[in-house]
C-alpha positions in Angstrom: -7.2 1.5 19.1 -8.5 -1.0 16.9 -6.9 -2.3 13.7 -8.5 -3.3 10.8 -7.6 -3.6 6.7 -10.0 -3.5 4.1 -10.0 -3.9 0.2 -10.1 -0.4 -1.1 -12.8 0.9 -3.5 -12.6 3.0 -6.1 -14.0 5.6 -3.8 -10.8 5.3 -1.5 -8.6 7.0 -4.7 -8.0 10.4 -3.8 -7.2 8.7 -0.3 -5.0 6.2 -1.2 -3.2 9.1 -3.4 -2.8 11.5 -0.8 -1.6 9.0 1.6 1.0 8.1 -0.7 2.2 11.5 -1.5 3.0 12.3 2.5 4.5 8.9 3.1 7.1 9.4 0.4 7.0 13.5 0.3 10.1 13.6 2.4 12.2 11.3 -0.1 12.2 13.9 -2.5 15.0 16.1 -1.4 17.2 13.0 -1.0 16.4 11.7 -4.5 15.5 15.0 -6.1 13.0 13.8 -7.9 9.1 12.4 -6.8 9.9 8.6 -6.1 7.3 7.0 -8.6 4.7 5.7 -6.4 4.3 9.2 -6.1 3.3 9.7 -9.6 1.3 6.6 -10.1 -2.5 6.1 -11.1 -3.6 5.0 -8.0 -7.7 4.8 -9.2 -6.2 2.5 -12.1 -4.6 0.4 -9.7 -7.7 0.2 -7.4 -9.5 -0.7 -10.8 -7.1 -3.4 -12.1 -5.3 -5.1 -9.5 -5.8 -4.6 -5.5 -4.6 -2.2 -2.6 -5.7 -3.2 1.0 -6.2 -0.5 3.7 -5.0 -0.6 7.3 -7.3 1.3 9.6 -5.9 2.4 13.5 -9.5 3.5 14.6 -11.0 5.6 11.5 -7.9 6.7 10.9 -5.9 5.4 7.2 -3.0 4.5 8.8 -1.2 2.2 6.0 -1.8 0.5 2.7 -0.2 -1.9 0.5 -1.0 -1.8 -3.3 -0.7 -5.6 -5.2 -0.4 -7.3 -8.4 -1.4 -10.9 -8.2 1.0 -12.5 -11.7 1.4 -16.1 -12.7 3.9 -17.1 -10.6 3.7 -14.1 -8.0 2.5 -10.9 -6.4 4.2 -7.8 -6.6 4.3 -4.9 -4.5 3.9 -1.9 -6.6 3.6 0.4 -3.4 3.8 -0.3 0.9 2.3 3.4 2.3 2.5 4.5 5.8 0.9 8.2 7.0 3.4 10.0 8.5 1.8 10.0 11.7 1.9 6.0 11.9 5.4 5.5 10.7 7.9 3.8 12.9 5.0 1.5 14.1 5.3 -1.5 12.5 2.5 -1.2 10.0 4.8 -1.3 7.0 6.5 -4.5 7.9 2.4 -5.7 9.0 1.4 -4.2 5.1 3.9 -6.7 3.6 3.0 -9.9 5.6 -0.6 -9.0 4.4 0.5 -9.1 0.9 2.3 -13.0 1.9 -1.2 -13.9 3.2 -2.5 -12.8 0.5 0.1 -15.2 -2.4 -0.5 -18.0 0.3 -4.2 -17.4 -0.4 -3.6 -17.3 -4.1 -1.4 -20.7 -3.9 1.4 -18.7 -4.4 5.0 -19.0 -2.9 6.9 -15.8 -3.9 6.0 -12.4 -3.3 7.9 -9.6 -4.6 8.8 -5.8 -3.9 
């Protein structure tokens, strides 16, 4: 299947919410509490700063959700659907984000 990553729209934030909330759903018995990604304002984020989709066919498979800063980007939240764990697309998420500082002449990415 095909793999492809796309800057998400505003459009994409009930998606990017819901993938979220499965990718981290099963951490909450083990922290007892919903990790915070879970809770953010993903539409806000989308708005203000950036979050990339990875597609496997027309499937959402994976996103990662940046903030480009001064010196930096941060990672505010790495996503993978439960049904594309274990695949690699994390690890692929977060060399996108290092592609993405290079691109920005930046040096340091951050999680």
């Amino acid at each position: 299947m095909s793999e492809t990553i796309r800057l998400a729209t505003p459009d994409d934030a009930a998606t990017v919410t819901a993938l979220t909330r499965s990718a981290y759903s099963k951490l909450i018995p083990l922290i007892g509490r919903e990790p915070l990604p879970m809770r953010a304002d993903h539409a806000a984020h989308i708005r203000d700063h950036r979050a990339d989709l990875l597609f496997v066919g027309k499937d959402l498979a994976a996103l990662v959700e940046t903030t480009e800063r001064d010196e930096d980007v941060l990672i505010e939240n790495v996503a993978v659907g439960p049904n594309f764990q274990k695949r690699g697309y994390g690890r692929k998420m977060v060399a996108y984000a290092e592609q993405l500082a290079r691109e920005a002449g930046l040096t340091t990415v951050r999680l």
